[in-house]
N, C-alpha and C positions, 0 to 999 in steps of 0.2 A: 628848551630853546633849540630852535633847527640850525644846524651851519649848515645855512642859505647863503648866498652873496647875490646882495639886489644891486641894480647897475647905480652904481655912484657912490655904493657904502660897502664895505668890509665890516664883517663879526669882529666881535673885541680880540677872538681866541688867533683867529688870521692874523689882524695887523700885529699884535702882539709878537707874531711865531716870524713874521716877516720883519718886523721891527729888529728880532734880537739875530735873525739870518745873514741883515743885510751888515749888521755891529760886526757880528764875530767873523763872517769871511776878510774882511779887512782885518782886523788884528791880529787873522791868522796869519795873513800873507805876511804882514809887517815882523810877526815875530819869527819869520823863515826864512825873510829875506825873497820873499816872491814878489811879482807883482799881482793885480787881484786876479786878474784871469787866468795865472798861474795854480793860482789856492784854489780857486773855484777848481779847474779841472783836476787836481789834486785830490781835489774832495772827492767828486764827482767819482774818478776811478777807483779811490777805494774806500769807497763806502759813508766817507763822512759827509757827504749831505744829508744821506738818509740817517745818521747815528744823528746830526743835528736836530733833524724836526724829527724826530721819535723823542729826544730828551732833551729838548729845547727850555723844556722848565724847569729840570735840575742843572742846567746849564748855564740859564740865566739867571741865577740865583747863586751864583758862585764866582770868587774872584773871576777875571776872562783870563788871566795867565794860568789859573790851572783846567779852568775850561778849554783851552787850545789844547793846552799840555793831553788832556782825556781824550780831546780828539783825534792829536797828533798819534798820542800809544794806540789809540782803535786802526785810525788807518794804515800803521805800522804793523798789527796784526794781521793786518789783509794785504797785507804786500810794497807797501808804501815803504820808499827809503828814509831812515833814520836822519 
């Protein structure tokens, strides 16, 4: 099967990876005390948007409090404050 996106429908594998994006940026922010476009750019600078859709499947497949938690220690390795 091709991930294609025809105009009006999204692959299962898309909405799936955008369904659990749009979940965990908020329960990031909420467990840090951000607001969302805080976390987003949070992410964004160090690296956890990209660590999100690369392992969005072991991610979402795991409580979300140690899911942020994995996120939180990756973008702590790249520079992110504790």
């Amino acid at each position: 099967m091709e991930n294609t996106i025809r105009p009006g429908t999204l692959n299962v594998d898309v909405s799936d990876r955008l369904s659990f994006v749009t979940f965990i940026i908020p329960y990031f922010a909420d467990e840090y005390k951000m607001n969302r476009q805080e976390a987003y750019h949070y992410l964004k600078k160090y690296g956890g948007i990209d660590f999100i859709f690369k392992h969005w499947w072991t991610l979402h497949v795991d409580n979300p409090f140690w899911s942020v938690r994995g996120i939180h220690d990756f973008c702590h390795e790249n520079g992110g404050l504790r």
